[in-house]
C-alpha positions in Angstrom: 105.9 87.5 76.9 102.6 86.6 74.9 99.8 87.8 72.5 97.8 90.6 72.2 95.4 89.0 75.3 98.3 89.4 77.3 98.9 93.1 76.3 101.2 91.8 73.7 104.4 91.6 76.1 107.6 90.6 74.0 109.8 90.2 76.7 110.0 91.4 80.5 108.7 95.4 80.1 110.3 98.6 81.9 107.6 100.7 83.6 108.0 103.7 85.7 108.4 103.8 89.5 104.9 102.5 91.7 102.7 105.3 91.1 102.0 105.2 95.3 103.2 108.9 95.4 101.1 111.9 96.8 101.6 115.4 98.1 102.5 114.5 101.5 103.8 115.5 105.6 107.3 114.0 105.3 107.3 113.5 108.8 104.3 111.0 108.5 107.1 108.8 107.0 110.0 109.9 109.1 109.1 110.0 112.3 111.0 107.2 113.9 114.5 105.9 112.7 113.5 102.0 113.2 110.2 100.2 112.5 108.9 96.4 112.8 108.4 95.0 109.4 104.7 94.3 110.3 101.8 93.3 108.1 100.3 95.3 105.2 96.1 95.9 105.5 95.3 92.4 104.6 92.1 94.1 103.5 93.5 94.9 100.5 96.3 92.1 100.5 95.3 89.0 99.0 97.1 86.5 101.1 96.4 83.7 98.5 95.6 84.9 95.6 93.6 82.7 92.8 95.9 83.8 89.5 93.2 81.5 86.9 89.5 81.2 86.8 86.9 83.2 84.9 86.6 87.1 85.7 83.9 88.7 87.0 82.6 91.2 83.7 82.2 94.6 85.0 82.4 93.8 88.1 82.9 97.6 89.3 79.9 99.3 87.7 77.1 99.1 89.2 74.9 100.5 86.5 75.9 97.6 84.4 73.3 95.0 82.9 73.2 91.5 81.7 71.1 92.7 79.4 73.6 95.5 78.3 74.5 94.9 74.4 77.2 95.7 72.6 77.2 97.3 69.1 80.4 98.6 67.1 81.4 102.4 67.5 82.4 105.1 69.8 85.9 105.5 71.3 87.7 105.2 74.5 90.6 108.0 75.5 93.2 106.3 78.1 95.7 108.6 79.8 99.3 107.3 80.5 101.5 108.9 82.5 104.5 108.1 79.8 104.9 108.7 75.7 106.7 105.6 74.3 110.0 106.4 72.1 108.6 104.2 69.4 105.8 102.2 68.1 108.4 99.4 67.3 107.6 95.9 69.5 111.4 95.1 68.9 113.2 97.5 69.8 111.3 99.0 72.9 110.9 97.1 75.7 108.7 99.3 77.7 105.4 98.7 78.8 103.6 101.5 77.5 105.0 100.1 74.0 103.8 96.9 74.7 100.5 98.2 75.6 99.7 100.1 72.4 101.7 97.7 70.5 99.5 94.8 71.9 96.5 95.8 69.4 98.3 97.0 66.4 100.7 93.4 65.7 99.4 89.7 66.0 101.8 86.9 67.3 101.1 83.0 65.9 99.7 82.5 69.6 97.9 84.3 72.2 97.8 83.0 76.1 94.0 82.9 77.6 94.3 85.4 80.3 91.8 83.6 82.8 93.2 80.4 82.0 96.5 80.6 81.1 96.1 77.6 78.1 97.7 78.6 74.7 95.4 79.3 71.6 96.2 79.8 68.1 96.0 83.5 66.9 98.0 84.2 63.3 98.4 80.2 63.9 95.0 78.3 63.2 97.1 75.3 65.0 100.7 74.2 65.5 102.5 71.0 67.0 104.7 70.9 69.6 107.3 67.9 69.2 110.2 66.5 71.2 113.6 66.0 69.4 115.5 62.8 69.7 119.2 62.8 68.8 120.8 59.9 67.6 124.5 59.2 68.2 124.7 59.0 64.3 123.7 62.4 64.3 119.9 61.7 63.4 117.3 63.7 64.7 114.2 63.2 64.9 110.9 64.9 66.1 108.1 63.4 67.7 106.2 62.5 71.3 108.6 60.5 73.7 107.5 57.7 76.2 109.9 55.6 77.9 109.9 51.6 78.1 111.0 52.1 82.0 110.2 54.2 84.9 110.7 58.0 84.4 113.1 58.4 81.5 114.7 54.9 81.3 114.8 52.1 79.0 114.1 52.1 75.1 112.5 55.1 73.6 108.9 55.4 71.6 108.8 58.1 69.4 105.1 59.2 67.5 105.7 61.2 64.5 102.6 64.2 63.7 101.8 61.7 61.5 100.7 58.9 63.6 103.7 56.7 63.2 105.4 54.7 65.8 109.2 54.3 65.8 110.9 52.4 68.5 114.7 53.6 69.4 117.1 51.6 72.1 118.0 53.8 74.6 121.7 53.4 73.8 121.4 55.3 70.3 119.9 57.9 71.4 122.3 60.4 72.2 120.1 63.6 73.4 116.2 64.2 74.1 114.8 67.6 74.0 111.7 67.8 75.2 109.0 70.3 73.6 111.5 71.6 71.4 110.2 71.7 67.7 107.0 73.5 67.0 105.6 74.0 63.8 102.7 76.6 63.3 100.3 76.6 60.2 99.7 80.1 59.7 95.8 81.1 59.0 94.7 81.8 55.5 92.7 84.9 56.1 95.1 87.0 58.2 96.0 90.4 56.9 98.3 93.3 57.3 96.5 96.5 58.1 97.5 97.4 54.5 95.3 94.1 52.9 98.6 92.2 52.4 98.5 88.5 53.2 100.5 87.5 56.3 102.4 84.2 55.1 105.6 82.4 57.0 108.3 84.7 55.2 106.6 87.3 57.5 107.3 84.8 60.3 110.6 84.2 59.3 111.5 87.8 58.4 110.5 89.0 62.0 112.4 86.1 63.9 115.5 86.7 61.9 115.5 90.5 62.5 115.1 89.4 66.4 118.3 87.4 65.7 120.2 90.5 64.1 123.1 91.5 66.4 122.7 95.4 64.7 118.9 95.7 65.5 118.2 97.1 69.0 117.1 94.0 70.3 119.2 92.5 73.1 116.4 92.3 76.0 114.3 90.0 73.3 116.6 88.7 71.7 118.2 86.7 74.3 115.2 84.3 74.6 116.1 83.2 71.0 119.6 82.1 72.3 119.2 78.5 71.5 116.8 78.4 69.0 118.6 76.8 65.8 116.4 76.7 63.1 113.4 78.9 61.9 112.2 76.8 58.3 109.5 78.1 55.8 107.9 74.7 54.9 105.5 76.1 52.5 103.7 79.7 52.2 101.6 79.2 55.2 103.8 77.4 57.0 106.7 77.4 59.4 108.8 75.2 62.0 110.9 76.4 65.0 113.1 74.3 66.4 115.3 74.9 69.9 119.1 73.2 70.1 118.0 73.1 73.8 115.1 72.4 75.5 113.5 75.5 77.2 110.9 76.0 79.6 109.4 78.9 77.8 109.9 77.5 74.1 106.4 77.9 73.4 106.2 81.0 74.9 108.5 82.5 72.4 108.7 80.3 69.7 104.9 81.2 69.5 104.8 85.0 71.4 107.0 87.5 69.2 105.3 90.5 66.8 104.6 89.2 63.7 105.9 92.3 61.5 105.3 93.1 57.4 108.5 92.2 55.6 107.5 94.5 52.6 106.8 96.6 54.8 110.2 97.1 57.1 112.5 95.5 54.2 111.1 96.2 50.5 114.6 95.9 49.6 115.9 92.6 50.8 118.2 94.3 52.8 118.2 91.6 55.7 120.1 88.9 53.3 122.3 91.5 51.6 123.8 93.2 54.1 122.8 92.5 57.7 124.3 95.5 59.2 122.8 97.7 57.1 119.6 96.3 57.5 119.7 96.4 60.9 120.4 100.2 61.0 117.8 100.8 58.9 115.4 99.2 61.0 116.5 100.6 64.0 115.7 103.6 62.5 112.2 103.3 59.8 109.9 105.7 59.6 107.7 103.0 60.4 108.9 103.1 63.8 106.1 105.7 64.1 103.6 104.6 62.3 103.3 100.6 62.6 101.6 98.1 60.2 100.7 95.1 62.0 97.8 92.6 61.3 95.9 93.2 65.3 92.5 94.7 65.8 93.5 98.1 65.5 95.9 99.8 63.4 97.9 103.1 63.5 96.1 105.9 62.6 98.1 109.0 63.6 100.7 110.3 66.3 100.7 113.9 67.8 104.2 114.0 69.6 104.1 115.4 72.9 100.1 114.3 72.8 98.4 111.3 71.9 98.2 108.0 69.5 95.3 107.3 67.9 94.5 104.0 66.3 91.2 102.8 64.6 89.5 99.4 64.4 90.8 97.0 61.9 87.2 96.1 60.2 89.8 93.4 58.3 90.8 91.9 61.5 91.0 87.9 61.0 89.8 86.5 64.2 85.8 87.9 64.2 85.1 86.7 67.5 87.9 89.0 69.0 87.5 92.3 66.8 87.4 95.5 68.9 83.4 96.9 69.7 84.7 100.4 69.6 86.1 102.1 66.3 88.9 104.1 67.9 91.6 103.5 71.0 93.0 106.9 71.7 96.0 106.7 73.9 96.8 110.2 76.2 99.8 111.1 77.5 100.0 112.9 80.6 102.7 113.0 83.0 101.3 114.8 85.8 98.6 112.4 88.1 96.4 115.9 89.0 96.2 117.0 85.2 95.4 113.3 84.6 92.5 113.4 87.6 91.2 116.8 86.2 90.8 115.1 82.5 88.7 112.0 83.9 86.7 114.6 85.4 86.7 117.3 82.3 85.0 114.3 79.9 88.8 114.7 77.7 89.9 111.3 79.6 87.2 108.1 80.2 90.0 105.5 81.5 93.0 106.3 83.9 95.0 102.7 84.4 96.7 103.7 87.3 96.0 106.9 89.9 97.6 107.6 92.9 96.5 105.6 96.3 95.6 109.5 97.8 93.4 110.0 94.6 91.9 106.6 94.7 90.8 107.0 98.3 91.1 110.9 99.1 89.9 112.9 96.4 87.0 110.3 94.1 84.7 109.8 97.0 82.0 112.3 96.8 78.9 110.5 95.0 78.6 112.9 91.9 81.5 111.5 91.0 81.0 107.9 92.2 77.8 107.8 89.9 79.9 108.6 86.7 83.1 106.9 87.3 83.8 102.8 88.7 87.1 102.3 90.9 88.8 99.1 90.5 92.1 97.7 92.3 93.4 95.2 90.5 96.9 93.4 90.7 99.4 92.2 87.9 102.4 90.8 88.1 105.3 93.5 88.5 107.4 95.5 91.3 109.2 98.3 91.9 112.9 99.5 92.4 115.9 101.4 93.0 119.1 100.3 90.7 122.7 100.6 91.7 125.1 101.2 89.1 127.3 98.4 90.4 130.0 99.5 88.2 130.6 102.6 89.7 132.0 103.5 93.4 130.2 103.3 95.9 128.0 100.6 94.5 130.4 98.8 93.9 130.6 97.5 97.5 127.9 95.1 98.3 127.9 96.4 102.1 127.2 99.9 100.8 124.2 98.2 98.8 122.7 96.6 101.8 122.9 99.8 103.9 121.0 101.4 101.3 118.3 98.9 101.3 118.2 99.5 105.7 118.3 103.2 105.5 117.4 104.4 102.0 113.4 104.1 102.5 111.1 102.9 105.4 109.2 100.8 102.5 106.5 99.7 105.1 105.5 102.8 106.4 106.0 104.7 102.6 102.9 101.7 102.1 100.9 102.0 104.7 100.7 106.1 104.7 101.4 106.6 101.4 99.5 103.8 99.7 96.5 103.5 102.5 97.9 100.3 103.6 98.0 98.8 100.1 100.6 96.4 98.6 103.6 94.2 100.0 107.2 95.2 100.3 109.3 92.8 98.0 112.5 90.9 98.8 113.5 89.9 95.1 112.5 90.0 91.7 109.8 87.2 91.2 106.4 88.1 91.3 105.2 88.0 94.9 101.9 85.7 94.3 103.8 84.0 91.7 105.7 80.2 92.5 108.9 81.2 92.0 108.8 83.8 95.1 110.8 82.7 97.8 108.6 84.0 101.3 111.3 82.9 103.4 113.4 85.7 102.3 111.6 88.8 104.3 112.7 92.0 103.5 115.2 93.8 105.9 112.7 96.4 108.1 114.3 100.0 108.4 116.7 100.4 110.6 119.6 103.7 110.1 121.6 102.2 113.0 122.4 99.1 111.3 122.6 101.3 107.8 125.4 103.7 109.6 127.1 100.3 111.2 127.7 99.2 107.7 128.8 102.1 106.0 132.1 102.1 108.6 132.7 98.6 107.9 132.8 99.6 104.1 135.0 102.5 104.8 132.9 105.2 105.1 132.9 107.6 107.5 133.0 111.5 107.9 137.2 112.5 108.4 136.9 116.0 107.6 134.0 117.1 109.9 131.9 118.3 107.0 128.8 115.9 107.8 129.2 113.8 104.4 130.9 110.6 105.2 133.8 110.1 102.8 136.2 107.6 101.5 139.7 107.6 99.5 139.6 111.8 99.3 135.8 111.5 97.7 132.8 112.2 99.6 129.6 110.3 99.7 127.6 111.8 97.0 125.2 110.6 94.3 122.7 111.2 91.7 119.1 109.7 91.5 117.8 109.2 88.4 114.3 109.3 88.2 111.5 110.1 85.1 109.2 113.1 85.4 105.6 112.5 87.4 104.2 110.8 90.5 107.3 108.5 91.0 109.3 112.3 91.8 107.3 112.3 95.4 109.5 109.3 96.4 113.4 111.3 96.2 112.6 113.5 98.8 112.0 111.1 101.7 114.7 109.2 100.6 117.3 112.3 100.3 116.2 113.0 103.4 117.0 109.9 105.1 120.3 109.5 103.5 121.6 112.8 105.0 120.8 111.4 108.2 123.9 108.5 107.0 125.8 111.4 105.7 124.9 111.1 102.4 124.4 113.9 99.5 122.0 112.6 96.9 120.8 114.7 94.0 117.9 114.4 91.9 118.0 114.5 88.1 114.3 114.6 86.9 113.9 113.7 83.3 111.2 113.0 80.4 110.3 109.5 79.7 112.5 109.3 77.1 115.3 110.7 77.8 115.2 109.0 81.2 115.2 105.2 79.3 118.3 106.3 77.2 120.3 107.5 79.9 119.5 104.3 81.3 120.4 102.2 78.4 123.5 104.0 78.1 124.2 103.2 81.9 124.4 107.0 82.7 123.2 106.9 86.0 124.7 106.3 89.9 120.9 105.0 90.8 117.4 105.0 89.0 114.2 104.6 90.0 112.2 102.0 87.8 110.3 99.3 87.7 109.5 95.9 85.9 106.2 94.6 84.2 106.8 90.5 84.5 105.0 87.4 84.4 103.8 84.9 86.8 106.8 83.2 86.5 109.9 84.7 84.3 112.8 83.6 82.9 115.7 85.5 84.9 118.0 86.0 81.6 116.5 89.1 80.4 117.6 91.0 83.7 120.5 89.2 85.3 122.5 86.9 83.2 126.3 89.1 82.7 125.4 89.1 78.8 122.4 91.9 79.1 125.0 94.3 81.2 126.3 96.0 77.6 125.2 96.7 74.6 121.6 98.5 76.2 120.5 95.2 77.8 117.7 94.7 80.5 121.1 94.3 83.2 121.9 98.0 83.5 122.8 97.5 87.3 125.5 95.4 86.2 125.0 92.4 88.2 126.3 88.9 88.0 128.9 86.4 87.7 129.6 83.5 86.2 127.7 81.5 88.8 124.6 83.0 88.6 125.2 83.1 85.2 125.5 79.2 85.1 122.3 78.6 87.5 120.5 80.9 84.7 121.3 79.2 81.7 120.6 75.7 83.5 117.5 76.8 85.0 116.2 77.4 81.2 116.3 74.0 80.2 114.4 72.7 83.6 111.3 71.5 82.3 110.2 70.3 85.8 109.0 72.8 87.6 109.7 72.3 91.1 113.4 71.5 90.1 113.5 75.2 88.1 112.1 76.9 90.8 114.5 75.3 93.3 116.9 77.1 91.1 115.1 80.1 91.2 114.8 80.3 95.4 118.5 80.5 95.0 118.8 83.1 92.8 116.2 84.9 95.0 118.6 84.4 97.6 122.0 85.3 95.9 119.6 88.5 95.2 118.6 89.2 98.1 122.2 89.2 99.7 124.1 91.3 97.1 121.1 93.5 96.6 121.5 94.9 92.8 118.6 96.5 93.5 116.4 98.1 96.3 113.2 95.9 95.9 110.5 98.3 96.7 107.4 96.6 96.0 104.4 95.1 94.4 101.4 97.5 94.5 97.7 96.7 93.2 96.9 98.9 89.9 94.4 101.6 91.4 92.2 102.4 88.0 89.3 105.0 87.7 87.3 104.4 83.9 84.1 105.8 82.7 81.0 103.4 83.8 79.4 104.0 79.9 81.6 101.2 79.3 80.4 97.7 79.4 82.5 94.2 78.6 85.1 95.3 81.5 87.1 92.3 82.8 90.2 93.5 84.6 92.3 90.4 84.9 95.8 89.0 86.9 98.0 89.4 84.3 100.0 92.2 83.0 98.8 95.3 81.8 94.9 93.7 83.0 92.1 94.7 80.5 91.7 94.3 77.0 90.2 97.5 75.6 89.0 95.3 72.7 86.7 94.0 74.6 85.3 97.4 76.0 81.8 98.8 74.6 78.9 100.8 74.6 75.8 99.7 74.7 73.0 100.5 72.3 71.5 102.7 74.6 75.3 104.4 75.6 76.9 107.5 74.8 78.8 107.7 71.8 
């Protein structure tokens, strides 16, 4: 979750499977039934990564110059391997959304992506302020010390205004610390349409984030506790959190920033709620956005490509986009993708597979044209288990899977030329809140078929499926069309070694996500786009399991529940993330999921471009920082 530097994540993002897939000799993978769970190529394995610190500019391209300059025009076409449903931030939480999305809308703060310090973006400042509670029922906002040592004795509260107010520690019922923040919006920001952007904008898009009918649940949970969003005056606008919250800033500061006249010309959001709701859900607008970022909607060809076009108007000159176009491709299949780079049609492929990266861009016509860059972000990979449904219902069932679905270290080392590191939960690996105690299980079908019988499964009628209650062990993988395919077969193959039947339901993008939200699916193959350190609500708290929430396994209970919710007002962070280790661990044992991995971005772009930083966080570039210089190809 953060601004447009951040690719304009509003909330934890749903990307497709790791894209380490090939055409490839099954029996590479297969050939043994047990393997050690040794190290990855620590060539390609930063052991301790540096997340902050400046980035090396085109770092990749050798035929780049210090003396390069950049001027304003041209365009960049980027091919993704998936076409997002719509162009609303709200309502779609996957990453390619967030991608595009993060140049067309502006939030009131953006998140340095080398140094991870908050700046003002629609917000030329804000203050953060603690809130005291009195036992009278007073509150008041300000910065707290303490007369005694840590958080005893009488209380010192300074107002924004410079004024001093001592309180005795026994009338002060509650502090909340960072839990009031009040923005003043700039005075030159714009919709795309010329519009001012003023604080009912602000308040508009928070309270449709807070409407129960808009198809917000994954975002809207972070705004849980927040009490109050006030218009102050036309250009400004305070936030304020009943609770403390580590990430308050985060997302008091990080959400789209969307045209009231725009989505609501009618009022509709005070009238009648419900109906608003539906109609937003559903605006025509959904597919052709008006935000107030760099570059704004220009056209969509279904099935094709979006195509948006520098915002001249754009109020922060220091960060307006060099080129006059972002052209966004959508291509499913990884060859056709390959071919496109190589046809002129394509000049920037985020992600390839590892065979293409290594096997198939090595000859030095090509290397003269094109840069290669690996590049991590925080993210990994999985397999869900509908643990609503029989047999994943049965946590010993769950951790067979996870010792005889997939040999994940070999799938990496052949399959992804010894790149990436198998995962044993869902924090980022090189983040702090990864627990590397917690080693993933190494593959092992003996163990897998040892506890299948304790769960009750075995094969009674002779037929080579194992089978339980009268029902035989069979299941459907759900998986989204391209790369992330090549995975099923290794793994259907491996599971009829446990007498298993599992069949493979390939579907569009699209379709794949709704099945998913409408939880119709034994297993899926997905993954998560996340931050350095995330807020575990989004995915596992019991509240996200209906109503097309991030927790589509269906995990949780009302202790991890209770660890989430008090883990978000931690403001200490080694307390939180003593909190987190546990979840990690809780995780780890019930396995929700089949943590796959976290695999380096393998990215191929066009070395006419100049201004290219790829950096640690999530998606890692900033096209609006791309250009050509004077002496490039337009």
């Amino acid at each position: 979750m953060a601004t447009r530097k951040l690719a304009g994540y509003w909330g934890i993002a749903l990307v497709a499977l790791s894209s380490l897939a090939c055409s490839l000799d099954k029996s590479q993978v297969m050939e043994s039934s047990t393997s050690s769970n040794g190290a990855v190529n620590r060539a390609t394995l930063p052991d301790a990564m540096q997340m902050t610190g400046l980035v090396k500019m085109d770092e990749f391209n050798d035929q780049a110059s210090t003396k390069d300059a950049p001027v304003q025009g041209g365009q960049i076409v980027v091919a993704f391997s998936a076409e997002p449903d719509t162009l609303n931030p709200l309502t779609d939480n996957s990453a390619v959304n967030s991608y595009i999305n993060s140049y067309i809308f502006s939030a009131l703060l953006r998140q340095d992506p080398e140094t991870y310090e908050w700046e003002g973006s629609l917000a030329e400042r804000w203050i953060e302020e603690d809130v005291v509670i009195q036992n009278d029922g007073k509150k008041l906002r300000g910065t707290t010390t303490y007369a005694g040592p840590g958080e005893q004795g009488d209380i010192t509260l300074r107002t924004s205004a410079g004024e001093s107010v001592r309180i005795a520690r026994g009338q002060v019922k509650e502090v909340r610390k960072r839990s009031s923040f009040t923005f003043f919006l700039r005075r030159n920001a714009k919709f795309h349409d010329g519009k001012p952007v003023t604080a009912a904008d602000v308040k508009f898009s928070y309270d449709t984030i807070k409407n129960e009918t808009v198809d917000a649940p994954s975002l809207r949970n972070y705004y849980n506790d927040v009490e109050s969003c006030e218009i102050l005056d036309d250009y400004t606008v305070r936030i304020t959190y009943s609770k403390q919250y580590w990430m308050a800033r985060e997302f008091a500061g990080g959400f789209a920033i969307m045209p009231r006249h725009i989505y609501d010309p009618d009022g509709l959001i005070e009238k009648s709620p419900e109906d608003f709701g539906k109609q937003f859900n559903e605006s025509q607008h959904n597919r052709s956005s008006v935000g107030s970022g760099p570059y704004q909607f220009e056209k969509w060809d279904t099935g094709i490509q979006i195509t948006l076009t520098r915002n001249d108007g754009y109020f922060d000159e220091r960060r307006r986009g060099h080129l006059d176009r972002l052209v966004f491709k959508f291509i499913s299949d990884p060859v056709a993708s390959l071919q496109s780079l190589k046809n002129g049609d394509v000049n920037f492929l985020p992600s390839v597979t590892a065979e293409q990266f290594e096997e198939e861009t090595k000859n030095p016509e090509f290397l003269s044209q094109f840069a290669k860059a690996e590049f991590y972000t925080p993210s990994f990979s999985y397999i869900g288990w509908n643990m609503r449904r029989p047999p994943f219902n049965d946590q010993k069932v769950r951790q067979a899977m996870e010792l005889g679905a997939l040999d994940r270290q070999k799938y990496l080392d052949v399959i992804g030329y010894g790149r990436g590191v198998v995962v044993s939960g869902f924090s980022y690996y090189f983040g702090p809140a990864y627990d590397h105690k917690l080693e993933p299980q190494p593959f092992d079908l003996e163990k897998a078929k040892q506890l299948l019988l304790e769960a009750g499964w075995y094969d009674r009628d002779g037929d080579g499926l194992r089978d339980k209650d009268g029902k035989p062990f069979r299941f459907e993988y759900l998986v989204s069309s391209g790369p992330r395919m090549r995975m099923a077969p290794l793994i259907k193959e491996n599971l009829r070694k446990l007498g298993i039947d599992m069949t493979v339901r390939e579907l569009e993008w699209a379709t794949f996500l709704q099945n998913v939200y409408d939880r119709q699916f034994d297993a899926v193959a997905l993954g998560w786009a996340i931050a350095l350190e995330d807020d575990p609500y989004q995915i596992w708290h019991t509240t996200q399991i209906e109503n097309r929430g991030s927790n589509h396994v269906g995990f949780g209970n009302a202790d991890t529940d209770r660890m989430i919710e008090e883990s978000r007002t931690m403001i200490d962070d080694e307390e939180r993330r003593k909190i987190f280790f546990e979840l990690h661990r809780i995780a780890y044992e019930e396995q929700p999921y089949l943590f796959l991995f976290t695999s380096p971005n393998l990215g191929i772009y066009d070395k006419k471009y100049r201004g290219v930083k790829l950096y640690k966080v999530r998606p890692g570039y900033d096209l609006a920082e791309w250009y050509l210089p004077e002496n490039g190809s337009i």
